[in-house]
C-alpha positions in Angstrom: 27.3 6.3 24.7 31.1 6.1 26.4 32.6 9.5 26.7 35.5 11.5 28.0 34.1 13.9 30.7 36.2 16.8 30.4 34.1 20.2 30.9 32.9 21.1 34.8 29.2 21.0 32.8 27.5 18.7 30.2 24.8 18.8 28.1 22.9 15.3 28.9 21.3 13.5 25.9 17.5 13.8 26.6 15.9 9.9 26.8 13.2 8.9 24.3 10.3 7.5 26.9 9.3 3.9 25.8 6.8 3.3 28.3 3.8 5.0 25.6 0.9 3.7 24.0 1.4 2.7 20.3 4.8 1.9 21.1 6.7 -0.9 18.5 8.8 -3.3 19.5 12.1 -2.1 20.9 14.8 -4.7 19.8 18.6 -3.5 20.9 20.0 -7.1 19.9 22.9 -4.9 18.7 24.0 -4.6 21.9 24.1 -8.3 22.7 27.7 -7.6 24.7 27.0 -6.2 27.7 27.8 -2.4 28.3 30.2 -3.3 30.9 32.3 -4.8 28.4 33.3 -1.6 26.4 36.6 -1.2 27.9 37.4 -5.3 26.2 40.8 -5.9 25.2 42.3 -2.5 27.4 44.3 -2.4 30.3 45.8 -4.4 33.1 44.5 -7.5 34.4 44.5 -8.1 38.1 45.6 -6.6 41.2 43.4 -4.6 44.3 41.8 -1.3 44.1 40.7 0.3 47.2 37.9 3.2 47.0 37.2 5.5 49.7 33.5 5.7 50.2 32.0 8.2 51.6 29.8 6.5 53.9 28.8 2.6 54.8 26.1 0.8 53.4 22.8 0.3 55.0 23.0 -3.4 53.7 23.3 -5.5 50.6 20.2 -6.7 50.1 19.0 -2.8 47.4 15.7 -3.7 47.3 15.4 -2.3 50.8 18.0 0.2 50.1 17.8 4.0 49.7 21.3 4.9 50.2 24.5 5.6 47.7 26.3 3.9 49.5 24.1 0.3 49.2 23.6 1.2 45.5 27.2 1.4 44.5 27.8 -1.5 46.4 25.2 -3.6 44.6 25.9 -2.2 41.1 29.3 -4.3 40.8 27.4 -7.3 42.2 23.8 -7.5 40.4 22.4 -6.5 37.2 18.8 -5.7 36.3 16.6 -6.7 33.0 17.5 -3.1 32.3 21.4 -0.7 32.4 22.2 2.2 31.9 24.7 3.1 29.0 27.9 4.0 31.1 28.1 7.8 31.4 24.5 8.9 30.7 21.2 7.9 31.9 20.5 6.1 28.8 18.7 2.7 29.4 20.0 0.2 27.6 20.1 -4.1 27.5 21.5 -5.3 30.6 20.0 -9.0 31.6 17.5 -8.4 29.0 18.9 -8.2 25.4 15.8 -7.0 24.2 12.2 -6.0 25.2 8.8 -5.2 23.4 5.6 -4.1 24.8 1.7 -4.5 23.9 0.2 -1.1 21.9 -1.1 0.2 25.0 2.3 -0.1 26.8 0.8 -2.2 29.6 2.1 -5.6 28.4 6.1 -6.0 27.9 7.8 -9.0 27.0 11.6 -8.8 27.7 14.1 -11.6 25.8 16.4 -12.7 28.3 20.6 -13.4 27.7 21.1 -17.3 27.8 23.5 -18.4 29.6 23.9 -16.1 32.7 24.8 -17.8 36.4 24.1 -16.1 39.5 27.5 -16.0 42.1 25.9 -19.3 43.5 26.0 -21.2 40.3 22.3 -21.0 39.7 20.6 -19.7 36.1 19.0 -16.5 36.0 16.0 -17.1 34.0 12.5 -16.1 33.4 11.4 -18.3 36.0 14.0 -16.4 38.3 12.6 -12.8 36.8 9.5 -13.5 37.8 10.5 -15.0 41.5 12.1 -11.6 41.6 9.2 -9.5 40.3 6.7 -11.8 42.9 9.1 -11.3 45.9 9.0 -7.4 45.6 5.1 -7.8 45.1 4.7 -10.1 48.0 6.3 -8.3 50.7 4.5 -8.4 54.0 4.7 -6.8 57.5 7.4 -4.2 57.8 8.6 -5.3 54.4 5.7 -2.7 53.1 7.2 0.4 54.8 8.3 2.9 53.2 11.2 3.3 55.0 12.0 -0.1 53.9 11.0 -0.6 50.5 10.6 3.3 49.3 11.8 2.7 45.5 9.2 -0.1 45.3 6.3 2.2 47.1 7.4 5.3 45.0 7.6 3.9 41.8 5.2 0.2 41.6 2.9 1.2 44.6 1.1 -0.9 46.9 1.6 -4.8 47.4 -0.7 -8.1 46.7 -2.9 -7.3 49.3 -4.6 -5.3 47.7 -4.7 -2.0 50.3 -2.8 0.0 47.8 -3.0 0.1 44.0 -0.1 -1.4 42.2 1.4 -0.9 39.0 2.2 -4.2 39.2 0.1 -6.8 38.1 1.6 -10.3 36.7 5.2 -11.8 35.9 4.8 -14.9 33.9 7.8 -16.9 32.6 6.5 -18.0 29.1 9.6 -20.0 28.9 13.1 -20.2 30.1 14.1 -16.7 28.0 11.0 -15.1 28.0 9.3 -13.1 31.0 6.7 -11.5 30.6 5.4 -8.6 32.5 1.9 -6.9 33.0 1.2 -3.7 34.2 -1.9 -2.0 35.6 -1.6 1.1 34.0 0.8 2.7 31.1 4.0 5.3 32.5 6.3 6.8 31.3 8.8 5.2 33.8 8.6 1.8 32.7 11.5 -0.1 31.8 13.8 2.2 32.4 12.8 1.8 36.1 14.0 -1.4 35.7 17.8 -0.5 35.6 17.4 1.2 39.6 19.7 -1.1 41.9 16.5 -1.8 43.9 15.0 -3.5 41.3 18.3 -6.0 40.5 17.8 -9.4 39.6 18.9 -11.7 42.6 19.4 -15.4 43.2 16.3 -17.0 44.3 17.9 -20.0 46.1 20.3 -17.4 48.0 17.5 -15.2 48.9 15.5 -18.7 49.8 18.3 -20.0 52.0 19.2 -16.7 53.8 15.7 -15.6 54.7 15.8 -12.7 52.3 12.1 -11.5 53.4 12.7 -11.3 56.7 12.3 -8.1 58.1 11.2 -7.0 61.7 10.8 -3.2 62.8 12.5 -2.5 66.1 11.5 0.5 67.6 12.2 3.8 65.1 14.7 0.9 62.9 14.3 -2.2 61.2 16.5 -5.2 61.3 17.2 -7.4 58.3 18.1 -10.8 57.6 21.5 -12.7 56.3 21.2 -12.6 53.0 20.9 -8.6 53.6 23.9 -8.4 55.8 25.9 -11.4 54.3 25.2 -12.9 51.8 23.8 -10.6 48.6 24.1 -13.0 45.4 23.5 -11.2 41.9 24.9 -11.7 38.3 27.3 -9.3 38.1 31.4 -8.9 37.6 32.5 -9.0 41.3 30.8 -11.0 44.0 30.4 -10.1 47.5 33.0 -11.6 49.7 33.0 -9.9 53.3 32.3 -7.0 55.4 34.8 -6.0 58.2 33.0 -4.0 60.0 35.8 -3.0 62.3 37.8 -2.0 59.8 35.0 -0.4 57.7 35.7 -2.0 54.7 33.8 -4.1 52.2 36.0 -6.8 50.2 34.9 -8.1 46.2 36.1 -10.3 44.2 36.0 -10.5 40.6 33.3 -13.4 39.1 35.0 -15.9 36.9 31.6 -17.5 35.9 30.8 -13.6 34.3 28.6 -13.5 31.4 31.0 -11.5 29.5 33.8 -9.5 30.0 35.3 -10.9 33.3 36.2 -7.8 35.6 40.0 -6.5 35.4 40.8 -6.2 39.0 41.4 -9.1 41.3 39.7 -7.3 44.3 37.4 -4.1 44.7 37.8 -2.7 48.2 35.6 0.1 49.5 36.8 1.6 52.5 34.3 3.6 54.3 36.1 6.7 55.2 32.9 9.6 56.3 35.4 12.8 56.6 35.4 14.1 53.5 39.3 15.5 54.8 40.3 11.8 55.6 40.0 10.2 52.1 42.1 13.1 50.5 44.8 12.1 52.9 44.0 8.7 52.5 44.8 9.1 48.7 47.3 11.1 49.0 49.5 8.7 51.3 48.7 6.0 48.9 46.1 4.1 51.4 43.1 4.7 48.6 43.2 4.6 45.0 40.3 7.0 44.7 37.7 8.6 46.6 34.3 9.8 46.2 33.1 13.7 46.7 36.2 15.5 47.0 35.5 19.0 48.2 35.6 21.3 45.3 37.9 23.8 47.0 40.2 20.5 46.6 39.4 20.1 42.9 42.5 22.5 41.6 44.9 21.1 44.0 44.8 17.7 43.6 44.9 18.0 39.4 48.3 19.6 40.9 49.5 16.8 42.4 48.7 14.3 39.9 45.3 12.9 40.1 42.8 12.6 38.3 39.3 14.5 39.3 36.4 13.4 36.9 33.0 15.7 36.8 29.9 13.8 36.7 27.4 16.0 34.6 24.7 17.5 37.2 21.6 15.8 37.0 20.9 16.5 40.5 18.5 18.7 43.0 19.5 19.7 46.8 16.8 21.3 48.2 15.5 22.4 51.8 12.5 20.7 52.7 9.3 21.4 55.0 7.0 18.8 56.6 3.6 20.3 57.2 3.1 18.3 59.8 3.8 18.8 63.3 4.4 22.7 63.1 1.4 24.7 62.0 2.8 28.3 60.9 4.8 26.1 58.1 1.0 24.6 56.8 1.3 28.7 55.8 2.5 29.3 52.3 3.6 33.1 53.7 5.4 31.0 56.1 7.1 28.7 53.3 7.4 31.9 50.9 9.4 33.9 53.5 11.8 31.0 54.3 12.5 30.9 50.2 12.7 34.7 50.4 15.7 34.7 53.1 18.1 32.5 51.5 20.9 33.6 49.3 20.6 31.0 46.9 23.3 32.4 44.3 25.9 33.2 47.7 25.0 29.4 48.7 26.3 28.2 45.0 28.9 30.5 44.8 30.3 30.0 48.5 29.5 25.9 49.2 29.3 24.5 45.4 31.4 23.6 43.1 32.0 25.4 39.9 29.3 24.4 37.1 27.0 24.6 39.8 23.8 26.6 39.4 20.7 27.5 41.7 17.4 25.4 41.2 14.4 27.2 40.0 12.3 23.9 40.5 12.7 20.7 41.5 14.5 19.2 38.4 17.3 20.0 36.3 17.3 21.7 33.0 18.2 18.5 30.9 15.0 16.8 31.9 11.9 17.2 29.4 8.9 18.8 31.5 11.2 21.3 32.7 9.2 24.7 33.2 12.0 27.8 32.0 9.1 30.4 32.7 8.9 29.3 36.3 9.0 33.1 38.4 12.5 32.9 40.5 12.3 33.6 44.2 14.3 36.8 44.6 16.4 36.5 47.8 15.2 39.4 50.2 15.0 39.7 53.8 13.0 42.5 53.9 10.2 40.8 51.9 10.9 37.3 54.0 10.1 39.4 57.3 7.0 40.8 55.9 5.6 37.9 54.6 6.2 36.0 58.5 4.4 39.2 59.8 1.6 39.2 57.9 1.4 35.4 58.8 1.6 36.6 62.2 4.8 34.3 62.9 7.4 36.8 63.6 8.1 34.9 66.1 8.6 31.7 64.3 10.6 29.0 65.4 11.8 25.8 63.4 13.5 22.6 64.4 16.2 22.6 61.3 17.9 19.2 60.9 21.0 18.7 58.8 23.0 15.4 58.1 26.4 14.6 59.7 28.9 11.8 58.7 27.9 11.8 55.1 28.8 13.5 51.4 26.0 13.2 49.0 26.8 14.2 44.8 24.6 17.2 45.7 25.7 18.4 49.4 29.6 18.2 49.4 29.8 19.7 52.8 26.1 19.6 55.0 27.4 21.4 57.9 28.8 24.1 55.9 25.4 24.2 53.5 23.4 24.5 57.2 25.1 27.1 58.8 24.9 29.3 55.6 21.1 28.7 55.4 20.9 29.1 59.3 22.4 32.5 59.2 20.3 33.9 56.9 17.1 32.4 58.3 18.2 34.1 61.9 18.6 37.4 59.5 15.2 37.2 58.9 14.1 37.0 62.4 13.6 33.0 62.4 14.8 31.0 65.6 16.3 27.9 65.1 16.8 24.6 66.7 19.8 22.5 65.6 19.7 19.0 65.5 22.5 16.8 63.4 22.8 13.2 63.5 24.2 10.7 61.0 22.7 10.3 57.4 22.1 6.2 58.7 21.8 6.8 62.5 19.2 8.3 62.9 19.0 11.4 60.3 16.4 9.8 57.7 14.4 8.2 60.0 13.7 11.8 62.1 13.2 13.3 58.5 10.7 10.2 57.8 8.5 10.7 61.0 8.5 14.5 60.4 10.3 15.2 63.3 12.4 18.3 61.4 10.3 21.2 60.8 13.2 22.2 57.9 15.3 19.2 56.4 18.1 19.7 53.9 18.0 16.8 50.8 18.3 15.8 48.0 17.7 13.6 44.7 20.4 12.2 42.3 18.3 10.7 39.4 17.9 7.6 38.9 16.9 7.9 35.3 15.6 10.6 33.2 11.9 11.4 33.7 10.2 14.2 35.7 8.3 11.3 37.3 11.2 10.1 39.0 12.2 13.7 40.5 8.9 15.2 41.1 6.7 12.2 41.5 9.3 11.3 44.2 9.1 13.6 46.1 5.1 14.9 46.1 3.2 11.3 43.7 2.1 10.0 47.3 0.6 12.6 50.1 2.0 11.0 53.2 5.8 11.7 51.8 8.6 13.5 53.4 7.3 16.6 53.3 4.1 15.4 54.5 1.9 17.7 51.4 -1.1 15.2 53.0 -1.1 17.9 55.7 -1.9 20.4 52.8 -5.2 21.3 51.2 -4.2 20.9 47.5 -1.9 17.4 48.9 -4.0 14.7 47.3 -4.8 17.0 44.3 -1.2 17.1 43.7 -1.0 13.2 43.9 -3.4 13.3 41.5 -2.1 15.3 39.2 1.4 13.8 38.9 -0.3 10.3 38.7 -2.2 11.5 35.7 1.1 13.4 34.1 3.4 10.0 34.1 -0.2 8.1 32.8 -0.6 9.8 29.8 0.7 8.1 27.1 1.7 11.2 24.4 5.3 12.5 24.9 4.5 16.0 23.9 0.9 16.3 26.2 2.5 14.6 29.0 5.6 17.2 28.7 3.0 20.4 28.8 1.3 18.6 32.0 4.7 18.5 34.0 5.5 21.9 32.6 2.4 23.3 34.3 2.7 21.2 37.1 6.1 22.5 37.7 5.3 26.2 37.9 2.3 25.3 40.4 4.5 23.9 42.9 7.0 26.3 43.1 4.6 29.4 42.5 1.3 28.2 44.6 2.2 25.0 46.8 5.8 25.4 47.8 6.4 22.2 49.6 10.0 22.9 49.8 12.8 25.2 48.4 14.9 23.5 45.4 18.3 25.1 46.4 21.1 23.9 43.8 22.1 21.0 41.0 25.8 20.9 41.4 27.8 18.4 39.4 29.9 16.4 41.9 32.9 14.3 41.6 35.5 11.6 42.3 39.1 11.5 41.9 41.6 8.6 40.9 45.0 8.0 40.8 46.8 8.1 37.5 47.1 4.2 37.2 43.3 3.6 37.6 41.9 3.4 34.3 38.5 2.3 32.8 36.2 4.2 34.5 33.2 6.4 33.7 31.8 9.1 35.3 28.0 8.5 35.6 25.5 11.2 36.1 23.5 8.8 37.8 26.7 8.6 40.1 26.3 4.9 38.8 29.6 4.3 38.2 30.8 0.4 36.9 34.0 -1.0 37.9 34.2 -4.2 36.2 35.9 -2.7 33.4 38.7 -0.4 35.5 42.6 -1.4 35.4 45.4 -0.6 37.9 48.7 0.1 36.7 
């Protein structure tokens, strides 16, 4: 479902689950050409485009990614079973042109496109689905962190051996174009889970001859292999040519052995280019051909100048986050309540966010089914946040607050602006502070990970549209971010959201969410959903073919220069 994206805010076209019991077989053979491909027959062919990213990738390898900046990388180069139709969060066919699954929605059988060749000249198959599938459920050592395969923990589980439940349960390649795929239990995620970056189908001689599993944790980091750093091999229009690191750019080139459309452009650069002020002046000096996040208070001027600034709908959630680990006045809810209480949430849209931005009563946007509309809004007081800390008895709290430097995500355009208007009205309240800011991949995650922030500010960009994939997230396991394992009703929450994405009957599993989502923000409070704000990126006139996503999943195979 192509469209223009014209108005700062639109309606999203809610996603019928397929993941439920009594399900029929879903055949999309209609779309046998590839969604990339929609753009066929239009504009220029050739030439380099440059994009300024916002920030540089943690690697190549996304299935131990958790960063935008990986994930847009690996979107041009590698394709899953499952896409997304460009400009929604619609899954649809990608290396699968069709899939089908048992009644109980446990068993699903996916028919695979003939004829596909990974970057090294090797056939993606079933046999290569299921290497894939295997290698994610095989991992070992620190390959089964969190911190290195989080989409794989948050969404499948635990691993073969066996110390976790997994979703997962079998791959088997029945032949060359059919895998298929058991499951432990029915969801409401599955396939569309299938279209996440993390989850792309790789080469398995490339991953084979570069070591793709080998991991080691050093210290508070990890370090990765080749095939991570060097040599990423996938399906997809452009393949990965280089990374200059010292000049923080990332060089494609288009795949002539594509299995349809062939990309447009010649070369896809991404410059990495952190300050948010740098890549405007980068574009407008002709060094860039677009840029990602441009601050909204920019919006209005560049449209004067000539460019073109596309809006991404907002299917987003900033929010501040507590970790009720290491600093017990926050295990309070009076605590956690008062913190809500003392920030101007509608001055923090109004002052920091773009226009079509609104504040977050819960901890998903409005267009996602399971969305709770009778959820009580936190009125912003400081006189109730400073009787709620006194009747804790922690009028004399003080947090360690920790905010991102030298990134933009689609939901924090400017993090050091966003912290020091949540700072100054925590400190009107009463509430010390101390300040720590370090960069998004140097360090920021991995303090937020190890619950060394008493107060973090972050967010979600969805990856599809479920409430499993927002909420379940953030709260389906109790040792997560915000550490709710340090809470009472923790594991009852885990529970609960477990059983929610389990049961199989749309309208049941709807009402379970809904109630779920108006007891976390009204009894648990693990964290303060702040804003959904619809970010987005700006082009020169000349660049033409591409689609906003609200997935901020964006496909350049079919764009054009000139």
């Amino acid at each position: 479902m192509p469209k223009k994206l014209t108005a700062l805010r639109t309606p999203m076209r809610r996603l019928a689950v397929v993941g439920v019991a009594g399900v029929t077989a879903l055949s999309l053979a209609s779309c046998a050409q590839s969604q990339r491909g929609n753009d066929a027959g239009q504009g220029k062919v050739g030439g380099t485009m440059t994009f300024g990213a916002e920030g540089a990738p943690k690697l190549f390898d996304p299935f131990y990614a958790t960063d935008g900046a990986t994930f847009r990388i690996s979107r041009q180069i590698m394709e899953g079973l499952v896409g997304f139709e460009p400009g929604t969060a619609k899954a649809t066919p990608e290396l699968a042109e069709k899939w089908s699954s048992s009644p109980d929605g446990k068993v699903w059988t996916f028919t695979l496109r003939e004829g596909v060749k990974f970057h090294d000249n090797t056939d993606f198959n079933a046999e290569a689905v299921c290497f894939n599938f295997n290698r994610w459920y095989n991992q070992k050592g620190a390959g089964q962190s969190e911190a290195v395969s989080q989409y794989w923990v948050n969404n499948f589980g635990g691993f073969s051996d066996g110390k976790d439940p997994s979703l997962f349960k079998s791959c088997t390649a029945k032949d060359p174009k059919t895998a298929v795929v058991e499951l432990t239990a029915t969801t409401s995620k599955f396939p569309d889970v299938l279209g996440l970056p993390s989850f792309s189908m790789q080469s398995p001689t490339a991953m084979r001859k570069f070591n793709a599993d080998d991991v080691k944790a050093q210290g508070d980091s990890f370090v990765y292999n080749e095939y991570a750093l060097k040599n990423p091999t996938g399906t997809g229009p452009f393949k990965f040519v280089n990374y200059d690191t010292a000049n923080n750019s990332i060089e494609l080139a288009r795949f002539d052995g594509y299995r349809a459309d062939k990309a447009k452009l010649d070369k896809l650069i991404f410059k990495i280019i952190p300050d948010e002020t740098a890549r405007k002046q980068a574009l407008q000096t002709g060094d860039i051909d677009g840029y990602d996040y441009p601050a909204p208070a920019d919006w209005a001027q560049l449209k004067s100048q000539g460019f073109n600034v596309a809006i991404r709908p907002a299917f987003n959630i900033m929010y501040l986050g507590f970790t009720q680990k290491t600093n017990a006045k926050i295990k309070d809810v009076r605590v956690r309540q008062a913190i809500a209480h003392a920030i101007n949430r509608e001055q923090l849209v109004k002052s920091q966010l773009p226009e079509g931005a609104v504040v977050a009563t819960q901890f998903i946007p409005d267009t996602v089914d399971g969305y709770n509309p009778d959820v009580k809004k936190i009125e912003y007081s400081t006189a109730k946040a400073k009787q709620l800390l006194a009747e804790a008895g922690a009028s004399d709290l003080t947090v360690n607050f920790y905010w991102p430097s030298e990134v933009t995500r689609p939901y924090m355009p400017n993090p050091k602006d966003i912290y020091g208007a949540i700072a100054a009205d925590l400190q009107a309240a009463g509430i010390k502070i101390n300040v720590t800011t370090k960069p998004w991949n140097g360090g920021y995650l991995t303090d937020v990970d190890q619950a060394k922030a008493d107060l973090f500010l972050l967010g979600w960009t969805g990856d599809y549209n479920t409430v499993d994939n927002f909420v379940g997230t953030f709260f389906g396991t109790p040792g997560n971010r915000f550490y709710t394992a340090g809470a009472p009703w923790g594991e009852k929450l885990a529970a609960d959201l477990k059983k929610a994405d389990a049961e199989p009957n749309k309208a049941a599993r709807d009402q379970l969410y809904k109630g779920l989502n108006k007891q976390i923000m009204e009894e648990y409070l693990p964290g303060v959903p702040l804003s959904h704000s619809p970010p987005a990126l700006v082009l020169k006139k000349d660049i033409k073919g591409l689609v906003p996503s609200p997935l901020t999943a964006e496909e350049f195979g079919p764009v054009s220069k000139g």
